[in-house]
N, CA, C and O atoms as a GROMACS GRO file, in nm:
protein
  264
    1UNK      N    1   0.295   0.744   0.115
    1UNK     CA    2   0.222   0.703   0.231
    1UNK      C    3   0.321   0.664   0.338
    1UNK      O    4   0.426   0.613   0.299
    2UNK      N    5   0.298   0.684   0.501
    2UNK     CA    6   0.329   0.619   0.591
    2UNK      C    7   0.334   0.543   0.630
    2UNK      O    8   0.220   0.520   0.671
    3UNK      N    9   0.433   0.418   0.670
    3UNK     CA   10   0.397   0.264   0.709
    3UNK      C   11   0.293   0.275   0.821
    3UNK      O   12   0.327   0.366   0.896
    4UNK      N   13   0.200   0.227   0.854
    4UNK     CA   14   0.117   0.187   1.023
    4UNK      C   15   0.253   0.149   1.130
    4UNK      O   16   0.255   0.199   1.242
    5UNK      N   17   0.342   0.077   1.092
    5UNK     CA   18   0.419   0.014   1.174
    5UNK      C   19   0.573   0.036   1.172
    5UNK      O   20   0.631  -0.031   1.086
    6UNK      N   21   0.632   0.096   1.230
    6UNK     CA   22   0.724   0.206   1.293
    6UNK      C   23   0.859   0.094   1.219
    6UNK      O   24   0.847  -0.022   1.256
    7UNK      N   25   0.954   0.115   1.143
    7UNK     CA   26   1.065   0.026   1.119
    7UNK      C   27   1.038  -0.076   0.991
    7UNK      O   28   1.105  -0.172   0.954
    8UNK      N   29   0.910  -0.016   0.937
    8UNK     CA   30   0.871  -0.088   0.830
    8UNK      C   31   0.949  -0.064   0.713
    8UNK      O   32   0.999   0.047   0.695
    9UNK      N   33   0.965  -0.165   0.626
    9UNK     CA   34   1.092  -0.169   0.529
    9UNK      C   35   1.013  -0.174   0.392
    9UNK      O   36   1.071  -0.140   0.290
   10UNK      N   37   0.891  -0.213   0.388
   10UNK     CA   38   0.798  -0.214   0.274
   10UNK      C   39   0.632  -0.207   0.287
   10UNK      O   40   0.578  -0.233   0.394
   11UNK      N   41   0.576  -0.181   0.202
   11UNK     CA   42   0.420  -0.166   0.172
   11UNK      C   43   0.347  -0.263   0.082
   11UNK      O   44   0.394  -0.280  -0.030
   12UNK      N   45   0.275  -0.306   0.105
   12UNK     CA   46   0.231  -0.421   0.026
   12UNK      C   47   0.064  -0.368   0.040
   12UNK      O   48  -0.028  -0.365   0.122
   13UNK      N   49   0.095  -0.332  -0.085
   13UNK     CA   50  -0.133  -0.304  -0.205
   13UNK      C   51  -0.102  -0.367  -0.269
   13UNK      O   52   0.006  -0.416  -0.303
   14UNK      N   53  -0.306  -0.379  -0.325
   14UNK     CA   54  -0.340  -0.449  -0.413
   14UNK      C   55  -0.478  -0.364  -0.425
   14UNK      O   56  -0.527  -0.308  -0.327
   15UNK      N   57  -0.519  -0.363  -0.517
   15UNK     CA   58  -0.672  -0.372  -0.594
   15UNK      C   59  -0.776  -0.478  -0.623
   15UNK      O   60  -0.777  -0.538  -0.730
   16UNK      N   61  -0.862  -0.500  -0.530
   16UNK     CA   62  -0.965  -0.606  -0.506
   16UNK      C   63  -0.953  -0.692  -0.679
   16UNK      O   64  -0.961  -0.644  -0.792
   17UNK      N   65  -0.933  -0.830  -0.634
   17UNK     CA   66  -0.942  -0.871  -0.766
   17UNK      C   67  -0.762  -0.891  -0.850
   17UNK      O   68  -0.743  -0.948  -0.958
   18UNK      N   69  -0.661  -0.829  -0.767
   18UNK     CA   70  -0.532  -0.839  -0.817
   18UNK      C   71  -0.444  -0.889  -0.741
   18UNK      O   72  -0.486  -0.936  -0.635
   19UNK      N   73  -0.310  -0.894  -0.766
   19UNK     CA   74  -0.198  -0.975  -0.703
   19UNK      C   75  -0.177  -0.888  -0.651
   19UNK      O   76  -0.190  -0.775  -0.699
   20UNK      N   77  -0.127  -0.921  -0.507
   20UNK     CA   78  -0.034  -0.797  -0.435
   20UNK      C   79   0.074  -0.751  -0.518
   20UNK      O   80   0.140  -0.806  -0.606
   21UNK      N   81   0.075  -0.631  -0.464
   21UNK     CA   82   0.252  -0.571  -0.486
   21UNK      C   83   0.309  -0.528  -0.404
   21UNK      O   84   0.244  -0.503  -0.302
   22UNK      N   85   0.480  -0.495  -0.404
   22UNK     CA   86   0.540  -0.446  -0.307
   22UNK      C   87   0.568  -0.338  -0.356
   22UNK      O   88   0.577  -0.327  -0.478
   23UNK      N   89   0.589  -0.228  -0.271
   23UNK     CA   90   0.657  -0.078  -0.266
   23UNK      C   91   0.755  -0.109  -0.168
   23UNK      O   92   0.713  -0.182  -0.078
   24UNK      N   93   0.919  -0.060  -0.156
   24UNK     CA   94   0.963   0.004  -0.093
   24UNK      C   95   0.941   0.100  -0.024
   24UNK      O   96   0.883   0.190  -0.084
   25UNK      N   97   0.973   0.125   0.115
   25UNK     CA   98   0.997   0.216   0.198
   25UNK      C   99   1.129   0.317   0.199
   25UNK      O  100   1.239   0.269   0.226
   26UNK      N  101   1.117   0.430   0.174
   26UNK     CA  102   1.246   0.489   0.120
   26UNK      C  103   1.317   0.525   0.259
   26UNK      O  104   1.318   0.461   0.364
   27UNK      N  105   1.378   0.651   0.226
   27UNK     CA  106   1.536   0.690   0.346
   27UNK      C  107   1.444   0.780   0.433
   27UNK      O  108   1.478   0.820   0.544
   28UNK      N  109   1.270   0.824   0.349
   28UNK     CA  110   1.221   0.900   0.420
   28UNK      C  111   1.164   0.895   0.496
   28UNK      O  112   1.141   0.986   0.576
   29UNK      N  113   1.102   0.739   0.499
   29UNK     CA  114   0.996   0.683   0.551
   29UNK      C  115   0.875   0.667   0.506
   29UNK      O  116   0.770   0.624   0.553
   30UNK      N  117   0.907   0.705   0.413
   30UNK     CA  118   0.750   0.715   0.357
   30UNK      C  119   0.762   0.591   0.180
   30UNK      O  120   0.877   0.589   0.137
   31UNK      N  121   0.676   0.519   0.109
   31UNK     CA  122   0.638   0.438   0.024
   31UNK      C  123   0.525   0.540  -0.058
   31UNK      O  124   0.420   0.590  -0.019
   32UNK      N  125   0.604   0.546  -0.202
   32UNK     CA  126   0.502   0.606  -0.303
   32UNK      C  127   0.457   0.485  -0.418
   32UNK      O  128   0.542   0.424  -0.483
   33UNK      N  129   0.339   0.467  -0.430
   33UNK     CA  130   0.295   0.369  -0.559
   33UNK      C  131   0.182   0.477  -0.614
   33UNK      O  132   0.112   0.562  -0.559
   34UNK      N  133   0.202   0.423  -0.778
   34UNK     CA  134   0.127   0.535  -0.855
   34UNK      C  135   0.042   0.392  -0.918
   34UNK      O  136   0.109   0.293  -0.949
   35UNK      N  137  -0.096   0.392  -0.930
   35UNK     CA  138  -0.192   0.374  -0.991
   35UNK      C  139  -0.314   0.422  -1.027
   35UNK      O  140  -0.407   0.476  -0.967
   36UNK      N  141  -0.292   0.392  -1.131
   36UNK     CA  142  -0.415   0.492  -1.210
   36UNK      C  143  -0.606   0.450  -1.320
   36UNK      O  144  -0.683   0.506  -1.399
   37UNK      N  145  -0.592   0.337  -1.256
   37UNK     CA  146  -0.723   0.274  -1.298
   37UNK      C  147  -0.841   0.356  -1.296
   37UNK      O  148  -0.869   0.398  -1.184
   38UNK      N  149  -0.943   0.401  -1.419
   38UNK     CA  150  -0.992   0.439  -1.474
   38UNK      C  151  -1.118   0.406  -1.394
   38UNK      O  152  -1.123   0.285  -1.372
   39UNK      N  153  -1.257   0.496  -1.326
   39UNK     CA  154  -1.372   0.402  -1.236
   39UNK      C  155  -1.338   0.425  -1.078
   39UNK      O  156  -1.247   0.492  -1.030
   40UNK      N  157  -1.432   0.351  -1.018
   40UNK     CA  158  -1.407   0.334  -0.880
   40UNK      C  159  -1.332   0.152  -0.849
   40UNK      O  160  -1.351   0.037  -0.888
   41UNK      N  161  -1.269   0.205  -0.785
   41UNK     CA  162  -1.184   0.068  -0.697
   41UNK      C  163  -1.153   0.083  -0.584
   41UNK      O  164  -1.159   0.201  -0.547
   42UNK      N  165  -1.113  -0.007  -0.491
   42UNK     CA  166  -1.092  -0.031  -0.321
   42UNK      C  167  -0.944  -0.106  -0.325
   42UNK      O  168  -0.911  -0.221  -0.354
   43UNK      N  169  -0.849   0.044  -0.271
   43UNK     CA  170  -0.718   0.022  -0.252
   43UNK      C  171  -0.696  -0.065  -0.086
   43UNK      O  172  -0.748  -0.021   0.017
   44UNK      N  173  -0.623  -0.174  -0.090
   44UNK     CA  174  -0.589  -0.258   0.028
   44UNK      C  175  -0.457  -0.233   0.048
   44UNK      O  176  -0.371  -0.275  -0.030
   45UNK      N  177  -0.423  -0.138   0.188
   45UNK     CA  178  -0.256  -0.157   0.197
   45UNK      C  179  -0.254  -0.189   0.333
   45UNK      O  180  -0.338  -0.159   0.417
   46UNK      N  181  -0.146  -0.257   0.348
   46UNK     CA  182  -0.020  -0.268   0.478
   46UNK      C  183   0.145  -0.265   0.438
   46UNK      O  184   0.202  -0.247   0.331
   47UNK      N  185   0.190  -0.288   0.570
   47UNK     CA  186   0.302  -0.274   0.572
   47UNK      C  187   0.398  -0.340   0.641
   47UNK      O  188   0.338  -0.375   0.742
   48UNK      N  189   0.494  -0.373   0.648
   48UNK     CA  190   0.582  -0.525   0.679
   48UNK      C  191   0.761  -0.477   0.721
   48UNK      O  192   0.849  -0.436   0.646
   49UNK      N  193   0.762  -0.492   0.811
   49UNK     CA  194   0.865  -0.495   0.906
   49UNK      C  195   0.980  -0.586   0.827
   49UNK      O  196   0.937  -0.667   0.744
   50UNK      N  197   1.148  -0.577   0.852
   50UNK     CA  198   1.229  -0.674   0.795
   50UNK      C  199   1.199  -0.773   0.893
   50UNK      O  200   1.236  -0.868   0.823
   51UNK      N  201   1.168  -0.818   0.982
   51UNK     CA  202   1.118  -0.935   1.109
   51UNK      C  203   1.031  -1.006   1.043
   51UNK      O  204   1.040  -1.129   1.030
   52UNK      N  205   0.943  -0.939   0.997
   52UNK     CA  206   0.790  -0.999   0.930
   52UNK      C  207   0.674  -0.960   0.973
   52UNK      O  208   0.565  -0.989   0.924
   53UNK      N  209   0.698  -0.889   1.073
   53UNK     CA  210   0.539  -0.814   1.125
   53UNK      C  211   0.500  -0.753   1.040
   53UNK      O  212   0.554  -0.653   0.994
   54UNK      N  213   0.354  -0.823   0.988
   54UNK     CA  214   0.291  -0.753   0.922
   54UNK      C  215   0.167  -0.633   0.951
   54UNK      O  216   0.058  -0.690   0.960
   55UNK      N  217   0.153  -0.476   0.969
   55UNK     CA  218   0.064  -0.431   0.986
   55UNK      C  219  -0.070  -0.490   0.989
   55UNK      O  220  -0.086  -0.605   0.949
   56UNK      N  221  -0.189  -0.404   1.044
   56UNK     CA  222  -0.318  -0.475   0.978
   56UNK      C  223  -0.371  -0.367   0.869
   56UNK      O  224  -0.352  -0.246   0.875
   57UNK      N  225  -0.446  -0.442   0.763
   57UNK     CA  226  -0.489  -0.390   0.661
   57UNK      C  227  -0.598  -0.234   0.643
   57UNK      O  228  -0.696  -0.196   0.707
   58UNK      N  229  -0.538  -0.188   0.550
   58UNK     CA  230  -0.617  -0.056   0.534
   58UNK      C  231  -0.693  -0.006   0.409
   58UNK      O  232  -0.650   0.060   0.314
   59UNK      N  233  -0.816  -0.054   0.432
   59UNK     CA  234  -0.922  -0.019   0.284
   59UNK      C  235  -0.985   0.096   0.271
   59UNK      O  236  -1.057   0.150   0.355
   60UNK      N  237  -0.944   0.150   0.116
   60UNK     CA  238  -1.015   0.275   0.114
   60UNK      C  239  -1.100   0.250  -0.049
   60UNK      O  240  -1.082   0.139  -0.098
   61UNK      N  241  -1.164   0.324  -0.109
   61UNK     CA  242  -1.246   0.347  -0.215
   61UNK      C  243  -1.226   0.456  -0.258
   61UNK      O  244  -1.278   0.552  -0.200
   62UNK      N  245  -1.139   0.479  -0.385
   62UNK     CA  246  -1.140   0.604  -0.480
   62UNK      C  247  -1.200   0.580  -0.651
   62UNK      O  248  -1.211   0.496  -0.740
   63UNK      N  249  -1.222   0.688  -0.626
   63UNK     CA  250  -1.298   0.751  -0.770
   63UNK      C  251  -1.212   0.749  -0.902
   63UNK      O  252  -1.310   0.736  -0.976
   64UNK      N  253  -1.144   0.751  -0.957
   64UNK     CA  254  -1.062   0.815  -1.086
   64UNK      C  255  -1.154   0.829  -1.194
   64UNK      O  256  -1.218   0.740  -1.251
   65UNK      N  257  -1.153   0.984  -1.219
   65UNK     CA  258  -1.233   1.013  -1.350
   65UNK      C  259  -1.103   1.045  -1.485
   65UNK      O  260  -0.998   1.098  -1.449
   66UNK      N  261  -1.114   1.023  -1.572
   66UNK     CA  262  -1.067   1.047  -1.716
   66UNK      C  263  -1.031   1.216  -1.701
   66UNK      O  264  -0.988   1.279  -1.797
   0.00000   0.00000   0.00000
């Protein structure tokens, strides 16, 4: 995924109901996190500047079938 916010150094999801996590932002610009929860759930991401600006939040709802 793409940071929202241009110079962003990390990504910070979570899954309604869990602790955040951090992803790195690589050399490419881009932050990969792999989760794989079984059902429907509502992924929450942003993204965070080395300053501290934090993006604003981005909710989506996916499916994972077996």
């Amino acid at each position: 995924m793409t940071p929202a916010v241009p110079g962003s150094h990390e990504v910070l999801w979570y899954i309604a109901g869990n602790a955040p996590q951090v992803v790195p932002v690589g050399p490419d610009g881009k932050a990969t996190l792999t989760c794989t929860p079984l059902g429907a759930f509502e992924l929450t991401v942003s993204s965070r500047t080395p300053e501290g600006v934090v993006s604003g939040e981005v909710r989506r709802t996916y499916q994972v079938q077996p």
